[in-house]
C-alpha positions in Angstrom: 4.6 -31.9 -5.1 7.7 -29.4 -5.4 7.5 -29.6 -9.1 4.5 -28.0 -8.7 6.1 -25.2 -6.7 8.8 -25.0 -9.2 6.0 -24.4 -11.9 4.0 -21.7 -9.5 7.0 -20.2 -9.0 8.7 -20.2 -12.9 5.3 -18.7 -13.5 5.1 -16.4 -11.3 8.9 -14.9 -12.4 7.8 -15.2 -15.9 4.6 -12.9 -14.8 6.2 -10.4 -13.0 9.0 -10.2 -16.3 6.2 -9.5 -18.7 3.9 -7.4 -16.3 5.3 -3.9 -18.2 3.8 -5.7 -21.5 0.5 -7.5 -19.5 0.3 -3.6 -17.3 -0.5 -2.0 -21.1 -2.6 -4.3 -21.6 -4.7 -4.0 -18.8 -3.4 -6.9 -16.3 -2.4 -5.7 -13.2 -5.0 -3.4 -12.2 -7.5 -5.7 -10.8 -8.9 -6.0 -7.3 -6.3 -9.1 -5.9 -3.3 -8.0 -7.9 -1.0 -6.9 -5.4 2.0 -4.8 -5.9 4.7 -3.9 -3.1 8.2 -2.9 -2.7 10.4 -5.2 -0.8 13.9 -5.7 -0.4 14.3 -2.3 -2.4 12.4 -3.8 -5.4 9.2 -3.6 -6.8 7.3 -7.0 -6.5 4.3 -7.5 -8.4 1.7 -10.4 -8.1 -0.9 -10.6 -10.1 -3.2 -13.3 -8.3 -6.7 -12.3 -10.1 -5.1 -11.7 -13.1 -3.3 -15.4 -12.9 -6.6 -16.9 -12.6 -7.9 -14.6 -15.2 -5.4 -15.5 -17.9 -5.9 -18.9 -16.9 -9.6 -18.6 -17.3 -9.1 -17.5 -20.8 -6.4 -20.1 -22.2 -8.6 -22.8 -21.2 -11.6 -21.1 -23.0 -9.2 -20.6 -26.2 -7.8 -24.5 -26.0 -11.7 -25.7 -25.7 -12.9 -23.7 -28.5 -9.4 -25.1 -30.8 
């Protein structure tokens, strides 16, 4: 179970480095994407847009 927590939470770092790129995009902006500032950062997690990417890679590897 905590290499699954380690993998949530690789993912989620990964994510919130590439959420400038995933913002242009159009990521980001959907209702249960939540953005805050904490700790005098800016913390960004992208919850619908997780499931949405998701969504879509497992479309793309069913279709390959």
């Amino acid at each position: 179970m905590i290499r699954w927590f380690i993998v949530v939470f690789l993912g989620l770092i990964l994510i919130n480095w590439l959420s400038p790129w995933l913002q242009r995009v159009g990521f980001g902006r959907l209702p249960g994407d939540f953005k805050f500032r904490w700790l005098g950062r800016d913390w960004f997690l992208p919850v619908t847009s997780t499931i949405a990417l998701s969504a879509l890679i497992a479309l793309i590897s069913k279709i390959v």
